[in-house]
Every structure is written in structure tokens, then in C-alpha cells.
C-alpha positions in Angstrom: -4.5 -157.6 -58.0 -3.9 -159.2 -61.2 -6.9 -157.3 -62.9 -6.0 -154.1 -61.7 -1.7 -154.9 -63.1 -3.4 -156.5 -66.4 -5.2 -152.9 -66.3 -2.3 -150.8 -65.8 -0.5 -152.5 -68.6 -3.2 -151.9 -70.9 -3.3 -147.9 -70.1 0.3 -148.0 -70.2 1.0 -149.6 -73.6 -2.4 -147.5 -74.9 -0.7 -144.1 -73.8 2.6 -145.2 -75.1 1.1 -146.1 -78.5 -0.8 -142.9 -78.5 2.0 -140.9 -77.6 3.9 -142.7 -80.9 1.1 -141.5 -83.0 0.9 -138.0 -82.0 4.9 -137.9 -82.0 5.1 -139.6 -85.7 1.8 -137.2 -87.0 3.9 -134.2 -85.0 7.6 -135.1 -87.3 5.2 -135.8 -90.2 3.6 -132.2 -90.2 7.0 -130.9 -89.8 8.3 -132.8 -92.4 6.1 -131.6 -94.8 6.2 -128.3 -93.7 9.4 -127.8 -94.3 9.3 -129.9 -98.0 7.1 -128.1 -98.8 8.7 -124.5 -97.8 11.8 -125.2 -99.7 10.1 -126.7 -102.9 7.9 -123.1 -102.6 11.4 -121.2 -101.9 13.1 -123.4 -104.8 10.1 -122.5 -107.2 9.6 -118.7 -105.6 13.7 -118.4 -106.7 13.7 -120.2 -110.1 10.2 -117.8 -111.1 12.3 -114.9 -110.4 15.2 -115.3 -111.8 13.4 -116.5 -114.9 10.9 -113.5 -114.9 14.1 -111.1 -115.7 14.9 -112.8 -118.9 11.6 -112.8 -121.4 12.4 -114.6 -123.9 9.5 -112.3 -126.4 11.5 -109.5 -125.2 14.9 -111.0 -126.5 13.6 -111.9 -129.6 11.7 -108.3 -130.3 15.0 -106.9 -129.4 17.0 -109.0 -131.5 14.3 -108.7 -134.5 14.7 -104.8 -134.1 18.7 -103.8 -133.6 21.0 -107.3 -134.1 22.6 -107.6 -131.2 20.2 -106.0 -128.9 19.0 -109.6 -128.1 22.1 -110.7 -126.8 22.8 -107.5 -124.4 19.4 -107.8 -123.2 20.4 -111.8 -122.0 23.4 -110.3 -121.1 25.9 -112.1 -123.0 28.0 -109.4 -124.0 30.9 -112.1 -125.9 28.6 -113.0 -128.2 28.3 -109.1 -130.2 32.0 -109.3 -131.7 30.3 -112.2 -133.2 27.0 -111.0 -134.4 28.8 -107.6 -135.9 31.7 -108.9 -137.2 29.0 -111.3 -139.1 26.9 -108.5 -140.5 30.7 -106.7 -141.2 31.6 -109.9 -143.0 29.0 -110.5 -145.1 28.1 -106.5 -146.1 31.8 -106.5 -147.2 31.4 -109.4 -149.3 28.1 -108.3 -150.8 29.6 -104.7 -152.0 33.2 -106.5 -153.5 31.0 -109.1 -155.7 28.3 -105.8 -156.0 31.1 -104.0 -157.4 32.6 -106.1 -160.1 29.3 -107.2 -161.0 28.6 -103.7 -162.3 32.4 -103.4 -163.4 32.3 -106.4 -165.6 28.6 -105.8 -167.1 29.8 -102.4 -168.0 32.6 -104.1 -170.2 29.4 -106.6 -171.4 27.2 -103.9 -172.4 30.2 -102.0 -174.2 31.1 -105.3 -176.5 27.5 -106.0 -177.4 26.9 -102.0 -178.0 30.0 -101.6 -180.2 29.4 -104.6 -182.4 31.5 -107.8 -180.0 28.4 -109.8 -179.6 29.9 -112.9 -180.6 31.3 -115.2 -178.5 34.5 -115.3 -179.4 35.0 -111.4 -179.8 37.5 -109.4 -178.3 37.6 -105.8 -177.9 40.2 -104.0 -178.8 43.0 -103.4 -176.2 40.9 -105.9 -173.9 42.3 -109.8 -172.6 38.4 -111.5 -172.1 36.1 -112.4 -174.6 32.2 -111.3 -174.7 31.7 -115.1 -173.6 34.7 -114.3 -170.5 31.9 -111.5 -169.5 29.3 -113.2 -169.5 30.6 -116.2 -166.9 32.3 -113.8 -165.2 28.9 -111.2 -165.0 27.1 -114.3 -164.0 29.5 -115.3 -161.4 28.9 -112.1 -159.2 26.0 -111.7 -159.5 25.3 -115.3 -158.1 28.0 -114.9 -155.4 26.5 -111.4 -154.7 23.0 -112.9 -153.9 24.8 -116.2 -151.8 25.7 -113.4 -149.7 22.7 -111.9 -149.8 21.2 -114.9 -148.4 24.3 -115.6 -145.7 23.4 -112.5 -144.4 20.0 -112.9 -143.6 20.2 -116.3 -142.4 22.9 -114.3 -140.0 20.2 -112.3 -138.8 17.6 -115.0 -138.2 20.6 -117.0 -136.7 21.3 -114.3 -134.2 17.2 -113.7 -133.1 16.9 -117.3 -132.6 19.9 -117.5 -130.3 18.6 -114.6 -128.4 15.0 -116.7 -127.7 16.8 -119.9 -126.8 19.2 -118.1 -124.8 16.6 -116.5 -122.7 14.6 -119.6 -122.9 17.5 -121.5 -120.8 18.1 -118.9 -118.2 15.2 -121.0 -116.4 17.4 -124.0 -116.2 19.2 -124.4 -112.9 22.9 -124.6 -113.7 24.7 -127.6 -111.1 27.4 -125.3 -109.5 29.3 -128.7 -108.2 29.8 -129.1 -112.3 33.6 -130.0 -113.0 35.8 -130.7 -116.0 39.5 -131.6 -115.9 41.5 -133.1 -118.6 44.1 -135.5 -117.3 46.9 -137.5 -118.9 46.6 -141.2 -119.6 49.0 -143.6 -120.0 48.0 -147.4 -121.0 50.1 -150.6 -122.1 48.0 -153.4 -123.2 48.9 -156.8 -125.4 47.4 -155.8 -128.1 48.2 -151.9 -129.1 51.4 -151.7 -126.5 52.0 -148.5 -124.7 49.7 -145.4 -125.5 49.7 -141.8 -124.0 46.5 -139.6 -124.5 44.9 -137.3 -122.3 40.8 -138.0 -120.9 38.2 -135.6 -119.8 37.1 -136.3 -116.9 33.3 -134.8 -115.8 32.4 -134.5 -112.4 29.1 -133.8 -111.1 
């Protein structure tokens, strides 16, 4: 009798165990399973949201048409920008084009006529041939800083189209929040102070 209980427990703590193992392999499996479904889902999403922004394509746009870069990433606020750049500096390049040749003009006509000097003034004129040849100068360098402004503008403007299309990629945290909210402190040392603090939640 007590060989055939010590038995019984035996097959009864055995089958138990067994069933633990098989239940614990069975919640394991499924465990994985579904890990690894959402990390494929999570990756399947990310790849194709990604794969609509190239970020070759935005900067071949961007390198052809200014601008183009940016419609391509879709950020449509950021051409009033980019134009009004290229508007900026092409206006500045033709006002300091413009008295450039105005003011050699009145060089050229001193030093033709006999006003080389200096200190020479023609007739019926208020600047010197010296006056000229600042001012000549002075466009003409102001002329090529804006020169140079402008194509650092266009360089500017294909590199935010790669980076911008680089960081669609990036997963954005939608639980992001920012709030601003008023502060009032009084301490010992500085007494009462009022300020505001930026508070970000994520």
C-alpha cells in the first residue's frame, strides 16, 4: 500500500511538473510570437513611412529648382522662406550692382578728363576722385558679400531638404507636451519673484 501511494505521488508531481513545462514552453512561444510580430509590424511601418521621403531625392530636387526640396518633404512653410531669401539677396546684389557701375562711371570720367588726383573735384560734382574710389570699392565688395549670401542660401536650403528627409525616419512621441505656467516664489534670499516655467511632458 505504501509503495503503490509513494507511486502515485511520484506520477502525480511528474505529470504536474510536465504539465508546468509544456504550459511555461506554450506562454513562451506565444510570447515571442507576438514580440516578435509587433517589432516586424513596428519595423514593416517605420520602413514605409521612411521609403516615401528619399532623402537623394530631396536633395536632387532641392539642387535643381530651390524649393523643390522642401515641397517634395512636404513642408510647404518653409518656401516663403527659401524665396523670400533668394528675393532678398537678388535685390541686394542689383542695388550695390547698380551704384557700382554708377559711381565707376563718375571714376572713369575724373581720370579721363584730367581729375586723377586725389584731391580733385570735378566741376559741378560734391566727391573727390579719392570719394570714388572708396565708394567704387565699397559696392563692389558689398556686391560680391551678397554674391556669396546668396549661394550659401542655396546650399543652406539643399541641406535642409536632406536632413529634413533624413528625420522623417524618426518616430515622433505623440504623448509629447509643452505648457508654460506661471511661477511664483518667495525665498530669504531674493524675496518674492514671479516668472513663468516650461514645463515638458513626455
Amino acid at each position: 500500500m505504501r509503495k503503490g501511494l509513494l507511486v502515485a505521488c511520484i506520477l502525480l508531481f511528474g505529470i504536474r511538473g510536465l504539465a508546468q513545462e509544456s504550459v511555461n514552453q506554450d506562454s513562451l512561444i506565444i510570447s515571442s510570437d507576438s514580440t516578435f510580430s509587433e517589432a516586424v509590424t513596428d519595423t514593416m511601418l517605420i520602413q514605409s513611412y521612411a521609403a516615401r521621403y528619399d532623402p537623394r531625392k530631396a536633395l536632387l530636387y532641392a539642387a535643381v529648382v530651390p524649393g523643390m526640396g522642401q515641397i517634395y518633404n512636404k513642408k510647404y512653410w518653409k518656401l516663403p522662406l527659401v524665396y523670400g531669401g533668394f528675393i532678398g539677396f537678388a535685390y541686394g546684389i542689383n542695388f550695390y550692382q547698380e551704384g557700382y557701375i554708377e559711381y565707376k562711371n563718375k571714376l572713369f570720367r575724373n581720370l579721363e578728363n584730367g581729375y586723377g588726383a586725389d584731391g580733385a573735384i570735378y566741376p559741378d560734382d560734391t566727391y573727390t576722385t579719392a570719394n570714388y574710389r572708396r565708394i567704387v570699392d565699397l559696392y563692389k565688395r558689398q556686391r560680391d558679400f551678397m554674391i556669396i549670401l546668396m549661394a550659401g542660401m542655396y546650399l543652406l536650403q539643399i541641406i535642409d531638404a536632406h536632413v529634413d528627409a533624413h528625420l522623417k525616419e524618426f518616430d515622433l512621441n505623440p504623448k509629447l507636451q509643452v505648457s508654460v505656467q506661471p511661477v511664483m516664489e518667495q525665498t530669504a534670499l531674493l524675496g518674492k519673484q514671479k516668472g513663468f516655467t516650461v514645463v515638458l511632458k513626455f
